[in-house]
N, C-alpha and C positions, 0 to 999 in steps of 0.2 A: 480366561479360565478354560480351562482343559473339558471335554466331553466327556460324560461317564456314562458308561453302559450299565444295562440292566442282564445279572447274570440268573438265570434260569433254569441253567441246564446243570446234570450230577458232574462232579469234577470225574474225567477218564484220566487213566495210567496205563504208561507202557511199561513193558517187563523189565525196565532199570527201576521204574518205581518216579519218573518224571510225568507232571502230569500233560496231558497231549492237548486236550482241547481249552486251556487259559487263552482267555482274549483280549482279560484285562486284569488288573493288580489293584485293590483297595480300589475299584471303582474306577481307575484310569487305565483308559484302554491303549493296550499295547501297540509298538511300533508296527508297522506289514512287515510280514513273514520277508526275510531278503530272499533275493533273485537266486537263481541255481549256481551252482559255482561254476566260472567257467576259466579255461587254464590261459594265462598268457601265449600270446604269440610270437614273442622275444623274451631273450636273455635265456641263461641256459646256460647250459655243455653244446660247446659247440666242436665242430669236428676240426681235428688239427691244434685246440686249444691245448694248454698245458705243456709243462717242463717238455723240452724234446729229450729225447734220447740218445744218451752217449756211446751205447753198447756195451756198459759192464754190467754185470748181473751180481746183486746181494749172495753171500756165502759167510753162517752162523761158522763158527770155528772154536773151539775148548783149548784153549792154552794153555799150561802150567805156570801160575803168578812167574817166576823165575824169566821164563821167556817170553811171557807178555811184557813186565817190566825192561829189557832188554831190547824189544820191539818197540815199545815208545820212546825210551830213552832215544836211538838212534832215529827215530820219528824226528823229535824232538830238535837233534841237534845237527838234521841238514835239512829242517825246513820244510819237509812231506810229512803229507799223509801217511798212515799206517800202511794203507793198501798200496801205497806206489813206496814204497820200501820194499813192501814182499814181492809187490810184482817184478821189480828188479831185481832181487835175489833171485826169483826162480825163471827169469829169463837170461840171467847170466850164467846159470848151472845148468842148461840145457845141453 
């Protein structure tokens, strides 16, 4: 059988409205307060982790449906990507 304490003291409340000083619930006394939190020593972000880098850089662009549909299409039917479509277009107009 479980110990049950003897409560005595005025219930206290902190400013969220929980009470601070419960020791025990229906006469059975609570677990001990846990240890302080303390952070792992491993695992993590670690340096050099994640995707490397190819060197292209993201670019938003507003197309006219017409020539977006156009742009995929030709995606579409040699096997690339939208961006190595345009990249080749505007390295062969150079």
């Amino acid at each position: 059988m479980k110990k049950r304490s003897e409560n005595n003291e005025a219930p206290q409340f902190d400013a969220e409205g929980y009470q601070i000083n419960m020791k025990d619930l229906n006469g059975e006394l609570l677990p001990a307060p846990a240890l302080e939190f303390q952070p792992l020593s491993h695992g993590g972000a670690r340096r050099g982790a994640g995707r490397k880098s190819i060197g292209r850089k993201p670019v938003l662009l507003r197309l006219s449906p017409p020539v977006l549909d156009r742009l995929r299409a030709k995606a579409k039917a040699e096997h690339k990507t939208m961006s190595e479509v345009v990249e080749e277009r505007l390295e062969t107009n150079r």
